[in-house]
Structures are given as C-alpha cells and as structure tokens.
N, C-alpha and C positions, 0 to 999 in steps of 0.2 A: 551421316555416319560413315557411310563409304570416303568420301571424303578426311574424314576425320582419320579413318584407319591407315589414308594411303599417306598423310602428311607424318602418323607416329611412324612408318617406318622408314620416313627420309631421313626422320628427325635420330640424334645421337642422342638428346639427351631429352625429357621431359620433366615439364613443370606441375607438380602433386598438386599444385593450387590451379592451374590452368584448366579450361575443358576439358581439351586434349589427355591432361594429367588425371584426371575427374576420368573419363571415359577410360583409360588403361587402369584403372586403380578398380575398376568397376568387374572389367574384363576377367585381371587378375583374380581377383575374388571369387566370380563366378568359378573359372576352372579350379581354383584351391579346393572350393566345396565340393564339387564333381570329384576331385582326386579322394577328398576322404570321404564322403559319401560311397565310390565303390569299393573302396581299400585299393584306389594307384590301377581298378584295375581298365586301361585303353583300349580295350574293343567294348566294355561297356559302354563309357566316355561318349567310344564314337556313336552306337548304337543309337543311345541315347540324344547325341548332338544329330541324328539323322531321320529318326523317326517321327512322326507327329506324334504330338501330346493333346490329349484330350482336354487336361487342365489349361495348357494354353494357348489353346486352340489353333496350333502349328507346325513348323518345323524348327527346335529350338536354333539350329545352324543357321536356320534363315530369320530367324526372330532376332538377334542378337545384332544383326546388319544397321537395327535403329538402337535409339537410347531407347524409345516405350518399351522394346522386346527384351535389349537387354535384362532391364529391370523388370520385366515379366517373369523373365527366365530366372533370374538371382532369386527373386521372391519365392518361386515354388520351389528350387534348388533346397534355398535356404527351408522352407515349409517343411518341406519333406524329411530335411536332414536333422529337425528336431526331435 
C-alpha cells in the first residue's frame, strides 16, 4: 500500500478501473464519510484518524496504510454512519 500511495502521487492522472484507481476511490470514500459523519468537522477527523478504536482494533491512520485496514476502516465508518 505504501507503495501504491507513493506511485498515486507521482502519477497525474488515475485509472478508476486500475488498482491504483480501486485504492484512491476507496480512500476518497472513506474520508467523504468521515466529512459527513462529523458535519465537515477536522479536529474530529483528526481525532478520530489518531486514536485507537476498539472496534478495530487500532489506529485508524495507521490501519488504512494496507487495503485490509482500509476496508476495516470504511466498513465501521460506514457502520456507524448508518
């Protein structure tokens, strides 16, 4: 993933069908929900992206480094924001 992250930001343009494109599409996601889950508000965000979670058992900033964490992260994001 690390990897993956450092090539989307050489890159100008990404492919939505691609991995690459797969993995920013995911990313995006994740933080759109965080934005309207707190109502936009960024020291939540960060809080939130900094603290362990019990539910998944980490630190989301650092879960999100892989695809599993990512899609840990999205999933209870999403979970919660129902």
């Amino acid at each position: 993933m690390q990897q993956s992250l450092a090539k989307l930001r050489t890159q100008l343009k990404i492919d939505p069908i691609s991995k690459h494109g797969e993995l920013a599409l995911l990313l995006v996601h994740l933080f759109k929900r965080l934005h309207d889950l707190s109502g936009w508000d960024f020291n939540w965000i960060q809080y939130f992206l900094k603290t362990k979670n019990r539910v998944t058992s980490g630190v989301p900033k650092e879960q999100i480094e892989t695809v599993r964490g990512l899609i840990l992260v999205l999933n209870f994001v999403e979970a919660i924001r129902s």
